[in-house]
PQR file of N, CA, C, O and H, with PARSE charges and radii, in Angstrom:
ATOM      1  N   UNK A   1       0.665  -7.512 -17.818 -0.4000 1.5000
ATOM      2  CA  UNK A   1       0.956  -6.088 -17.654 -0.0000 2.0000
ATOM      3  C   UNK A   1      -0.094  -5.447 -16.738  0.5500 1.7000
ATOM      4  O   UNK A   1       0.250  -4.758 -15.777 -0.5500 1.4000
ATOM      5  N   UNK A   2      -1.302  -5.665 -17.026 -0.4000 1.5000
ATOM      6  CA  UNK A   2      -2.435  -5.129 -16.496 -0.0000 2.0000
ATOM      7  C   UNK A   2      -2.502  -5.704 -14.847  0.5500 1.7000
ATOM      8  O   UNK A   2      -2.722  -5.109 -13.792 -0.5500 1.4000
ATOM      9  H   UNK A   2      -1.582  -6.224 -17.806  0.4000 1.0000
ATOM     10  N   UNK A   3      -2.248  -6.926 -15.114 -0.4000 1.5000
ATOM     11  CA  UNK A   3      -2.734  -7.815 -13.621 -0.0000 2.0000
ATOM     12  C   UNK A   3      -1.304  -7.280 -12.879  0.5500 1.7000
ATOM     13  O   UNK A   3      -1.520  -7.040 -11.692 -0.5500 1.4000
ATOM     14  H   UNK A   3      -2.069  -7.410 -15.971  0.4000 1.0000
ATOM     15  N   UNK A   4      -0.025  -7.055 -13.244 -0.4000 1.5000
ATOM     16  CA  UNK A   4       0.960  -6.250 -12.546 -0.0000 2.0000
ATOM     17  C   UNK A   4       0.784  -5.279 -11.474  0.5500 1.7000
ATOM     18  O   UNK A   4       1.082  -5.280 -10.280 -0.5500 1.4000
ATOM     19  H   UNK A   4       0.150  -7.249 -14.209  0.4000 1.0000
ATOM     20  N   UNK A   5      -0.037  -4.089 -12.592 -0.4000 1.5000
ATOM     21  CA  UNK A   5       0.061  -3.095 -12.434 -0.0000 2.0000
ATOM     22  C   UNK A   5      -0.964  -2.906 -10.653  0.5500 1.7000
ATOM     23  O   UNK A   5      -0.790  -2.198  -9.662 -0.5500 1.4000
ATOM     24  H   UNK A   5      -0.278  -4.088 -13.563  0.4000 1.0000
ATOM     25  N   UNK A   6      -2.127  -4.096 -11.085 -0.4000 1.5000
ATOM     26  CA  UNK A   6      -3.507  -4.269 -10.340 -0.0000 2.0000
ATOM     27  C   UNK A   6      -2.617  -4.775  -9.176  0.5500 1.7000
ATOM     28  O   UNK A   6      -2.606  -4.251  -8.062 -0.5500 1.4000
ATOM     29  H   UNK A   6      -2.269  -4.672 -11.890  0.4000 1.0000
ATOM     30  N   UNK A   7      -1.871  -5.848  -9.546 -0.4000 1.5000
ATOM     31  CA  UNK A   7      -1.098  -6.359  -8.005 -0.0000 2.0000
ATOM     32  C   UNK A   7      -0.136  -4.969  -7.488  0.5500 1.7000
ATOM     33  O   UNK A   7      -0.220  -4.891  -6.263 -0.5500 1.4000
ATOM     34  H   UNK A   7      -1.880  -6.273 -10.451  0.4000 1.0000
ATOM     35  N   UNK A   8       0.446  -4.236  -7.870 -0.4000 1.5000
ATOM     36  CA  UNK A   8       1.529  -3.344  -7.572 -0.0000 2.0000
ATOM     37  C   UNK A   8       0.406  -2.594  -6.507  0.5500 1.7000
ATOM     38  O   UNK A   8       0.576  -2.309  -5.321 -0.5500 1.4000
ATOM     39  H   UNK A   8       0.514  -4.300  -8.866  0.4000 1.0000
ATOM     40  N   UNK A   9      -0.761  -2.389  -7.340 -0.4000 1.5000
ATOM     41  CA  UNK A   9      -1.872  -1.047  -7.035 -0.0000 2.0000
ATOM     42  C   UNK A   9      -1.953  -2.040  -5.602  0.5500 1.7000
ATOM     43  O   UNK A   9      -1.098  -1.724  -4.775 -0.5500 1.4000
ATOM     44  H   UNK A   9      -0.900  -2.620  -8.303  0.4000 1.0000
ATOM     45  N   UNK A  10      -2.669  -2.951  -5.278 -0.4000 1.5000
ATOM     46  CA  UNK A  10      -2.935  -3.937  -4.436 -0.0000 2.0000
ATOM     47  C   UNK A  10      -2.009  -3.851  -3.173  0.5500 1.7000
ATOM     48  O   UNK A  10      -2.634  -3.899  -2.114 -0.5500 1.4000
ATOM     49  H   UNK A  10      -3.364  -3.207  -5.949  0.4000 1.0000
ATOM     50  N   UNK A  11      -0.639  -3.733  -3.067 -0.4000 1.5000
ATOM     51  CA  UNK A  11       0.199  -3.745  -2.356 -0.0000 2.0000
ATOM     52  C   UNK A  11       0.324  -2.266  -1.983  0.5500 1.7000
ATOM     53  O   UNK A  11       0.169  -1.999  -0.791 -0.5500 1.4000
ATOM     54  H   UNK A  11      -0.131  -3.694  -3.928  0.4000 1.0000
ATOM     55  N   UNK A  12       0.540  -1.429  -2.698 -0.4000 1.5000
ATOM     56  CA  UNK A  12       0.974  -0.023  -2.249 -0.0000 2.0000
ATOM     57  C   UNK A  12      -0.513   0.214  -1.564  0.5500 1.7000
ATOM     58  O   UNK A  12      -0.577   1.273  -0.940 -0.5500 1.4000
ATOM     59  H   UNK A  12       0.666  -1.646  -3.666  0.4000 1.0000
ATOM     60  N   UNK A  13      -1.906  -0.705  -1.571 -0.4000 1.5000
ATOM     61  CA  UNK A  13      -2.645   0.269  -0.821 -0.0000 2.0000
ATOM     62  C   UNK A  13      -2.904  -0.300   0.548  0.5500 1.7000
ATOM     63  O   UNK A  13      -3.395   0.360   1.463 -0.5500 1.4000
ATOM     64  H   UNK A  13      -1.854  -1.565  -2.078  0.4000 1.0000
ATOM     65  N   UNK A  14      -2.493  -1.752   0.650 -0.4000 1.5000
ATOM     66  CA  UNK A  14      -2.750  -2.643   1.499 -0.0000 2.0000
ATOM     67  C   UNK A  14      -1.005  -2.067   2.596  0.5500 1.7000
ATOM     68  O   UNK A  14      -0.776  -2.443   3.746 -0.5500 1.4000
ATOM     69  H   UNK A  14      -2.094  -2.289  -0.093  0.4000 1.0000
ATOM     70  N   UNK A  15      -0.260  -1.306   1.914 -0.4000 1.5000
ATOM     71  CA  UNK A  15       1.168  -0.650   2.791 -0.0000 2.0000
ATOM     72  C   UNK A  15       0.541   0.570   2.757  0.5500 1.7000
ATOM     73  O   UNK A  15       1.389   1.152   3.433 -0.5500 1.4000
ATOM     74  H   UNK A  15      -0.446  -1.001   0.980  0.4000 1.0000
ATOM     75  N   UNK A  16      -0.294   1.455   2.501 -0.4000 1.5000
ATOM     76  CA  UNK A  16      -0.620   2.483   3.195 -0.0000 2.0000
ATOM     77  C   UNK A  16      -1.614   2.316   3.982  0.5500 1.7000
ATOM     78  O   UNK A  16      -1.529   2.839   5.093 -0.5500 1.4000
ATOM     79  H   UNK A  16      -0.983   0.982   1.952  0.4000 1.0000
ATOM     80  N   UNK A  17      -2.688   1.637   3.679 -0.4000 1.5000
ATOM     81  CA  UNK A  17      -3.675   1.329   4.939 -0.0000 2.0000
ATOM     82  C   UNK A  17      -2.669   0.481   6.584  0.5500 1.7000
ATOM     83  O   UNK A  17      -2.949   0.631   7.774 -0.5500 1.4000
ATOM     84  H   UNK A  17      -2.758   1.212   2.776  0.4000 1.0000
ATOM     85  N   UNK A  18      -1.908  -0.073   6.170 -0.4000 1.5000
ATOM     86  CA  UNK A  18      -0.948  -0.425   7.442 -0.0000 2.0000
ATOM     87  C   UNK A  18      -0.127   0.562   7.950  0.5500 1.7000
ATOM     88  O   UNK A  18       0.293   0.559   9.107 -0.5500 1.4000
ATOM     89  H   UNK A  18      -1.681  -0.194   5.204  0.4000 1.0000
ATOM     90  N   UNK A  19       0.172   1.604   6.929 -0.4000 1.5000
ATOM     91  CA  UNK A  19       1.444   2.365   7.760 -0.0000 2.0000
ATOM     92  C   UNK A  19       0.613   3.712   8.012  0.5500 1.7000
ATOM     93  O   UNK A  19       1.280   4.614   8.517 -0.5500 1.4000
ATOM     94  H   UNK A  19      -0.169   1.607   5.989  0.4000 1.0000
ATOM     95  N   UNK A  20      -0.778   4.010   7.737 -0.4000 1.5000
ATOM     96  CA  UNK A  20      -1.577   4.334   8.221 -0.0000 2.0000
ATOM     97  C   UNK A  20      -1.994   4.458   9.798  0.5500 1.7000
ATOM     98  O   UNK A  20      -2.384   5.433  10.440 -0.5500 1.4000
ATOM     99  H   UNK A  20      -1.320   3.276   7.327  0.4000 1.0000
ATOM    100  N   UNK A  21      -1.773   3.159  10.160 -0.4000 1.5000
ATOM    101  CA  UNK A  21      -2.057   2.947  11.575 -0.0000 2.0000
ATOM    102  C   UNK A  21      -1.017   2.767  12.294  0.5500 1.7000
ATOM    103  O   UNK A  21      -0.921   3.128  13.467 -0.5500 1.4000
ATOM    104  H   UNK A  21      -1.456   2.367   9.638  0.4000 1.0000
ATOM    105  N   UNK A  22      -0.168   2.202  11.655 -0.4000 1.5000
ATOM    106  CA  UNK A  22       1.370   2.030  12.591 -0.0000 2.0000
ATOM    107  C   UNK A  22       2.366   2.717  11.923  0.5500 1.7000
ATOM    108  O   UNK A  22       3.461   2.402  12.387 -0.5500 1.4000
ATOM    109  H   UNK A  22      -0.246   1.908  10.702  0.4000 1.0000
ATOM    110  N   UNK A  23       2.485   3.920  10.588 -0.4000 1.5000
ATOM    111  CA  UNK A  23       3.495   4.082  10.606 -0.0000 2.0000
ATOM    112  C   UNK A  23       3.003   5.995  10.544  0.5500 1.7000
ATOM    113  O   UNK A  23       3.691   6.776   9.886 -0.5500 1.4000
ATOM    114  H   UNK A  23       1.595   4.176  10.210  0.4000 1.0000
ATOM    115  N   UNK A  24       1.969   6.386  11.198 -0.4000 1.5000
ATOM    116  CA  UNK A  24       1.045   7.445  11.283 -0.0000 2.0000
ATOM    117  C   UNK A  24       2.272   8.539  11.720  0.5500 1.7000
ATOM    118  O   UNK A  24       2.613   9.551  11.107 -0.5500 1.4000
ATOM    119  H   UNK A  24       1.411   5.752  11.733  0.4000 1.0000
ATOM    120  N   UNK A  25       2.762   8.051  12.855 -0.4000 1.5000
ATOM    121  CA  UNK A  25       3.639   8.969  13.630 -0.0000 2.0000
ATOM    122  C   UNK A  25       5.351   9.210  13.067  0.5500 1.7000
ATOM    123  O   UNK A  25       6.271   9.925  13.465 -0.5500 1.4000
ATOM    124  H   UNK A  25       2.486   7.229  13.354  0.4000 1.0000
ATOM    125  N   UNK A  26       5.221   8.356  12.111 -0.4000 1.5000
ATOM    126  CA  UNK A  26       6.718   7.726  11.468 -0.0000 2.0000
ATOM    127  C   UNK A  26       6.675   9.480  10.224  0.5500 1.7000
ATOM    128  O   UNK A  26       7.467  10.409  10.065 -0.5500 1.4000
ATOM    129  H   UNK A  26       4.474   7.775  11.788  0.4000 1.0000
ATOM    130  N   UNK A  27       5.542   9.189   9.732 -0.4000 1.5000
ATOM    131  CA  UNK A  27       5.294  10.839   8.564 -0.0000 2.0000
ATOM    132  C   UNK A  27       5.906  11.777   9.409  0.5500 1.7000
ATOM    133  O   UNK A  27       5.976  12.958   9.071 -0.5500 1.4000
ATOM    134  H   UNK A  27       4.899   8.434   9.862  0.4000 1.0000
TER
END
């Protein structure tokens, strides 16, 4: 449950640090 949540957290920040830079203009 915990290690889920840590992987979910993991992904949604590793897709905003990317769409950060390439998806900046997309917002």
């Amino acid at each position: 449950m915990f290690i889920s949540s840590c992987k979910k957290l993991r992904i949604m920040k590793g897709s905003e640090a990317r769409g950060l830079s390439s998806g900046a203009s997309h917002t």
